[in-house]
N, C-alpha and C positions, 0 to 999 in steps of 0.2 A: 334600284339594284336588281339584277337577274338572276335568278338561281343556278346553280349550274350541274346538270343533270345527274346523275348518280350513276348512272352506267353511260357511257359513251363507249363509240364506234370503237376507239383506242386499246378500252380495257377488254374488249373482247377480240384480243389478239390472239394467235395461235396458241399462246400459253395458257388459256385459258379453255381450251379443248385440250384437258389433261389423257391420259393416256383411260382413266374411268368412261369418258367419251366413247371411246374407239373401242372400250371393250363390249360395252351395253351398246353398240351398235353391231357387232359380231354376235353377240345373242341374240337380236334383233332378226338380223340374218337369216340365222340359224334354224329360228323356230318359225320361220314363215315355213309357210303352207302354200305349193314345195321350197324346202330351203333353197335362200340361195347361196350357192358354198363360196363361189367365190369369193363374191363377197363380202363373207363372214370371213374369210380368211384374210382377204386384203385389211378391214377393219383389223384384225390381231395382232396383225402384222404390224401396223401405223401403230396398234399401244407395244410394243415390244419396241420398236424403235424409239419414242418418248420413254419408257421406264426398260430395261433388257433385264430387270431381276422380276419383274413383275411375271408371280406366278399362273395368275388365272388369265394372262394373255397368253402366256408360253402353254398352257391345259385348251385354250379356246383353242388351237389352231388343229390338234387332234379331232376336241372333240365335233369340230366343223365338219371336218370327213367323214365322221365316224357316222352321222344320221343317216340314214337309210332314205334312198332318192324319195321313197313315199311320203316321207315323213313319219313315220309310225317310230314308235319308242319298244321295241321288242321285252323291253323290262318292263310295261305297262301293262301287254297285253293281257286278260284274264286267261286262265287256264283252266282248261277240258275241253 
């Protein structure tokens, strides 16, 4: 008798790259050093279209653009 595997090719169908996928690959994006925007925007875009109430794909796509080409976090920076 043969076992039969627990995860096959099958079960990892496109429904199993939930829109949680698509969004931690737009942070991913995001926070590379230099972002890549695109990217990270295409990624938020892919989980808005799996979930379209889904809030922090609808907040990823802002805050994709909103990094500064250098990457620097202007609210990090020390002051004086």
């Amino acid at each position: 008798m043969r076992a039969s595997p627990s995860c096959s090719k099958s079960s990892l169908a496109p429904t199993a790259r939930g829109r949680g996928t698509f969004i931690n690959l737009g942070w991913l994006y995001r926070n590379l050093r230099p972002p890549k925007v695109a990217e990270s925007v295409a990624a938020y875009e892919k989980a808005r279209k799996l979930d379209p109430k889904s809030a922090q794909a609808a907040l990823g796509v802002p805050l994709a653009y909103a990094r500064p080409a250098s990457g620097a976090r202007p609210w990090c920076q020390p002051c004086g």
